[in-house]
C-alpha positions as CSV (number, residue, x, y, z in Angstrom):
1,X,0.0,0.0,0.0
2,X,1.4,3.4,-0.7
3,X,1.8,5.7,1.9
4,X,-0.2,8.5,1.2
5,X,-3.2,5.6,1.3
6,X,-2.3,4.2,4.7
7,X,-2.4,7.7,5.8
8,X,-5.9,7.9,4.7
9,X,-6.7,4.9,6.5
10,X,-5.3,5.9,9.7
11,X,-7.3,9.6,9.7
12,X,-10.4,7.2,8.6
13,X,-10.4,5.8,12.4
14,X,-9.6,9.6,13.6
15,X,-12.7,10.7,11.4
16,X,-14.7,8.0,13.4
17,X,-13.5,8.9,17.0
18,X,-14.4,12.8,15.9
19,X,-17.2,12.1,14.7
20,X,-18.3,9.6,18.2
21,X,-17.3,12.5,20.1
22,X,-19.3,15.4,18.2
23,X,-22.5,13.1,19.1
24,X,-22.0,12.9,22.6
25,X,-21.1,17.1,23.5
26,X,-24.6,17.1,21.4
27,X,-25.9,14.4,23.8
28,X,-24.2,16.3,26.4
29,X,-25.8,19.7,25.8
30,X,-29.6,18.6,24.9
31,X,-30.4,15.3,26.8
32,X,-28.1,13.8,28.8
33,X,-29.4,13.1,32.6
34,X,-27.4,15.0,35.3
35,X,-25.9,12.6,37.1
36,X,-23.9,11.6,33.5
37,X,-21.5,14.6,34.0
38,X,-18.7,12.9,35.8
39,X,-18.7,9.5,33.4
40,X,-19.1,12.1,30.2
41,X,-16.0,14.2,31.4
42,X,-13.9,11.2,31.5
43,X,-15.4,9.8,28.0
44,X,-14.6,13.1,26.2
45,X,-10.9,13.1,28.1
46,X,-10.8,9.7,26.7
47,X,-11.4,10.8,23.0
48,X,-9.1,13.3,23.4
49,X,-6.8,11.4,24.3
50,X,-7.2,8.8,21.9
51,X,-7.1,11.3,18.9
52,X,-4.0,13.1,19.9
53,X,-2.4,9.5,20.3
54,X,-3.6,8.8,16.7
55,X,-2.0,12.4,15.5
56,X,1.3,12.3,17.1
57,X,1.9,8.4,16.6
58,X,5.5,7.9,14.4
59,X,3.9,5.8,12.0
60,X,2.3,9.1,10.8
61,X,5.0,11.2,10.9
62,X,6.7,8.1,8.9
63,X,4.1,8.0,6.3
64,X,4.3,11.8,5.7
65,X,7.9,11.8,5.3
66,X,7.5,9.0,2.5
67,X,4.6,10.5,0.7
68,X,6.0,11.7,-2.9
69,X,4.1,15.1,-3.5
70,X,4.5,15.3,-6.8
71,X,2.1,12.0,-7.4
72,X,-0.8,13.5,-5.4
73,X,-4.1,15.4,-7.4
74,X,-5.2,18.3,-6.1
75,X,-7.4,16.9,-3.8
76,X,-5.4,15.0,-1.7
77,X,-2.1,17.7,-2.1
78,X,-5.2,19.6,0.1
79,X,-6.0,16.7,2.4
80,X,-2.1,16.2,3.3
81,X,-1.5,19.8,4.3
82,X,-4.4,19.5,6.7
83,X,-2.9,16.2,8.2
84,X,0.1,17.8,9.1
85,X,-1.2,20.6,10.5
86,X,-3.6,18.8,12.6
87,X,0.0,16.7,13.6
88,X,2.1,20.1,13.9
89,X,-0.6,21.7,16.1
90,X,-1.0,18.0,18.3
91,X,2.7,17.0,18.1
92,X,3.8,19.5,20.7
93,X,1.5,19.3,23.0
94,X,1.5,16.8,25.8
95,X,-1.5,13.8,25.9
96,X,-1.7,14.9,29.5
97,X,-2.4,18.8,29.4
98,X,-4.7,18.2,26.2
99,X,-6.7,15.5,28.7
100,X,-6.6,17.9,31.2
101,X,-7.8,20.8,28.9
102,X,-10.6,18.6,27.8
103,X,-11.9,17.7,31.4
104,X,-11.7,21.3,32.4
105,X,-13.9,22.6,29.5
106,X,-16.9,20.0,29.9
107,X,-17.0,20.8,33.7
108,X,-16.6,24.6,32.7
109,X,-20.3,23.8,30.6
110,X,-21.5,22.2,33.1
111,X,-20.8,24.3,35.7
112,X,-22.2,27.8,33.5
113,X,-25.3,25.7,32.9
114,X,-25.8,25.8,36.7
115,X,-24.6,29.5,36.9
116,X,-27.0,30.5,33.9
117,X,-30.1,29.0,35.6
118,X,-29.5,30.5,39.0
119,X,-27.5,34.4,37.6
120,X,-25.0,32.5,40.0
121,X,-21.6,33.8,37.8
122,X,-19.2,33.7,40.8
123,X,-19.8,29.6,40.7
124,X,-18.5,29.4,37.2
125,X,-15.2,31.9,37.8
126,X,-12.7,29.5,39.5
127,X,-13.6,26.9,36.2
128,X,-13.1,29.7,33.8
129,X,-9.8,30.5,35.6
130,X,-8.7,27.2,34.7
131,X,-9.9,26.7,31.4
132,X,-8.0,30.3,30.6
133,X,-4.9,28.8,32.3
134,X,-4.9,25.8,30.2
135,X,-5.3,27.5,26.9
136,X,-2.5,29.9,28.0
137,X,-0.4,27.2,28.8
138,X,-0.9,25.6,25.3
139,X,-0.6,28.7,23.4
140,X,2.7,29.4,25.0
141,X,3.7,26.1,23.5
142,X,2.9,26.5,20.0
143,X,4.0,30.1,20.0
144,X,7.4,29.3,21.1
145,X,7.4,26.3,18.9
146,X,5.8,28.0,15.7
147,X,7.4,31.5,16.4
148,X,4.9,33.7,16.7
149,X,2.2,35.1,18.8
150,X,0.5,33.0,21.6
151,X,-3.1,33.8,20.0
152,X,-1.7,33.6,16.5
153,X,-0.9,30.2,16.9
154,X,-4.4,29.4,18.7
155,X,-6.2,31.4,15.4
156,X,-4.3,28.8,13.1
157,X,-6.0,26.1,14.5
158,X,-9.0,27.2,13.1
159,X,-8.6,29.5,10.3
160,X,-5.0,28.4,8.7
161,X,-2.5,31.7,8.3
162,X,-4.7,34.1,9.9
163,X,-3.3,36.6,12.0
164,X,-4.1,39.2,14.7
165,X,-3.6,42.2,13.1
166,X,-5.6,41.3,10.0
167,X,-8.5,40.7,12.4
168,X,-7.8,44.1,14.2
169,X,-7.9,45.9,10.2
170,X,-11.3,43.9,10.1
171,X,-12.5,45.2,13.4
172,X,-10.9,48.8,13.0
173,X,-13.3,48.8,9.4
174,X,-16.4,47.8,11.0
175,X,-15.8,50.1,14.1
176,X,-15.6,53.1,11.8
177,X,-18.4,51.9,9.5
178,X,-21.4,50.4,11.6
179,X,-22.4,53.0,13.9
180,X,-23.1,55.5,11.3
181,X,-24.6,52.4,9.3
182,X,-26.5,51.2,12.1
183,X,-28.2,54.8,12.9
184,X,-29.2,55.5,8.9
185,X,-31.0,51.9,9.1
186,X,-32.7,52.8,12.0
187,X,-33.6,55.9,11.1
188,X,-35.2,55.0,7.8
189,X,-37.1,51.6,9.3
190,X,-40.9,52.1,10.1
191,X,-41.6,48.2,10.5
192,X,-41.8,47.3,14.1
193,X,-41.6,44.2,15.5
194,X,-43.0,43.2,19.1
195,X,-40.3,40.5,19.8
196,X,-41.5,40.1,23.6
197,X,-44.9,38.5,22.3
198,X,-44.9,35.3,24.2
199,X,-45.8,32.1,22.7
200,X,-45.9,28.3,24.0
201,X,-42.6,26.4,23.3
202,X,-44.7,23.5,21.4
203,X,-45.8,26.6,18.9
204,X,-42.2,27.5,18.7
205,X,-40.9,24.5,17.7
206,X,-43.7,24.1,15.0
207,X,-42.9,27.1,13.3
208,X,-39.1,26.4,13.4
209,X,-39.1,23.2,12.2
210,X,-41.3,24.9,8.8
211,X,-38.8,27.6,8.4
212,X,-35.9,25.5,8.2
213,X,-37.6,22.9,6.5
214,X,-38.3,25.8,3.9
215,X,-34.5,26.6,4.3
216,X,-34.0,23.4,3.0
217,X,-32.6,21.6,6.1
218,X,-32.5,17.6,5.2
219,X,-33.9,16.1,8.2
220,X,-33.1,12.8,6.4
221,X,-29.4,14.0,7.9
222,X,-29.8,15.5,10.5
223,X,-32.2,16.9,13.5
224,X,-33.6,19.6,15.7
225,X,-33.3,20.2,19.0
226,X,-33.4,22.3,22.1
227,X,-30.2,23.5,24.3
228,X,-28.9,25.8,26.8
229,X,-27.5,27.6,23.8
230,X,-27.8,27.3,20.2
231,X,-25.1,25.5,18.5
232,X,-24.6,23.2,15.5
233,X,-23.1,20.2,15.9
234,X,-22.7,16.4,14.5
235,X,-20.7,15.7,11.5
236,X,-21.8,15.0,7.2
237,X,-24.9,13.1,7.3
238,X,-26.0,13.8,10.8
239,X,-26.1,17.3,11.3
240,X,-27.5,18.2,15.0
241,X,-28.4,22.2,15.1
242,X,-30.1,23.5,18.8
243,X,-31.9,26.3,19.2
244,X,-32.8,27.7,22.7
245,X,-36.5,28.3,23.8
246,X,-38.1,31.5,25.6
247,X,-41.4,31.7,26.4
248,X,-42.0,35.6,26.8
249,X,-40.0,35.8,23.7
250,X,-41.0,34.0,20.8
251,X,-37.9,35.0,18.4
252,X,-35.2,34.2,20.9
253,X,-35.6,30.2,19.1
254,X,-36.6,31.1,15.6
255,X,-33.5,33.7,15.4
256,X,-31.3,30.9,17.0
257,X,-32.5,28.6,14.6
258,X,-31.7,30.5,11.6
259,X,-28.3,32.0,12.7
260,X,-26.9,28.3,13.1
């Protein structure tokens, strides 16, 4: 088998364990039973683990050093520079930190869910703390390894090449532009809408499931559902988007809905 097939193989099984763990933080967030949190921390840790271990193993950093470029198509020339920067951005970072890091983020959820229900914030501050500390502590890592800024190397993990100070010219753009913007719109707009009219969460839910269905959501691949915040979740096939339910405000679900 040629390497750059056995690669594919390998990210196959970490496609799998991604895709196991992107069902249960939906489980996690819409109906899992409380007394779940502790066994779900240590099953998300576990994932973690077990991807990192797939990312950073030497066979793949074998296979990658074998692969002959020049015999890829353009596809998979695309698909290789992803799986090594998924290894360069797991490679340096130790199985244990990235465990802990994944504990202390589901308990963090957990823990805000609590706080949200009961405007209890000072509950959630010491979790935060930690979750802050642990993405400082990786970020100081892969700056020092990738040399460059701590939150440039946490913005490549998610939008490859991007850099601070082109998001600062973004924001500088939009802080010069909007409020003017913002104020003409207003100005001009003579439709009002009452967005505190309260309706029953079963007529909610009706009406959102027909304006997505008229978005053209495929519930054939995917579902609907109801969290402590909207989010959209799953993987290709089985898409899971949430919306979040207010009965004295009947667009707080249907505007959650849409935006995800």
């Amino acid at each position: 088998m040629q390497p750059y097939q056995k690669l594919e193989e390998i990210f196959a099984e970490y496609n799998k364990l991604t895709q196991i763990n992107a069902i249960i933080s939906w489980d996690s967030a819409v109906m899992m039973p409380e007394a779940a949190i502790n066994s779900r921390v240590e099953q998300s840790a576990y994932l973690a683990s077990k991807t990192h271990e797939i990312l950073t193993s030497k066979q793949v950093v074998s296979l990658i050093d074998d692969i002959d470029e020049a015999e890829l198509d353009k596809w998979q020339a695309a698909n290789l520079r992803e799986i090594k920067r998924l290894y360069k951005h797991n490679n340096i970072i130790p199985a244990k930190l990235l465990a802990d890091f994944s504990k202390a983020g589901s308990e963090c959820e957990y823990i805000w869910r609590q706080a949200r229900a009961k405007n209890d914030f000072n509950k959630l501050l010491p979790y935060l703390e930690k979750v802050t500390e642990l993405s400082k502590e990786m970020a100081a890592i892969k700056a020092q390894a990738f040399n460059c800024k701590a939150y440039d190397a946490l913005l490549d993990q998610y939008d490859p090449g991007l850099k601070a100070a082109n998001i600062d010219m973004l924001f500088a753009e939009l802080e010069s532009f909007l409020p003017e913007f913002i104020e003409q719109i207003t100005n001009k707009s003579t439709a009002v809408v009452d967005d505190k009219l309260s309706a029953a969460i079963t007529q909610q839910k009706q009406l959102v499931l027909m304006l997505v269905e008229r978005l053209g959501f495929d519930f054939a691949a995917g579902g609907v559902d109801g969290s402590h915040h909207p989010f959209c979740g799953g993987y290709t096939g089985d898409v899971r988007i949430t919306s979040r339910y207010d009965e004295a405000k009947f667009t707080s679900g249907l505007m959650g809905l849409v935006h995800e």
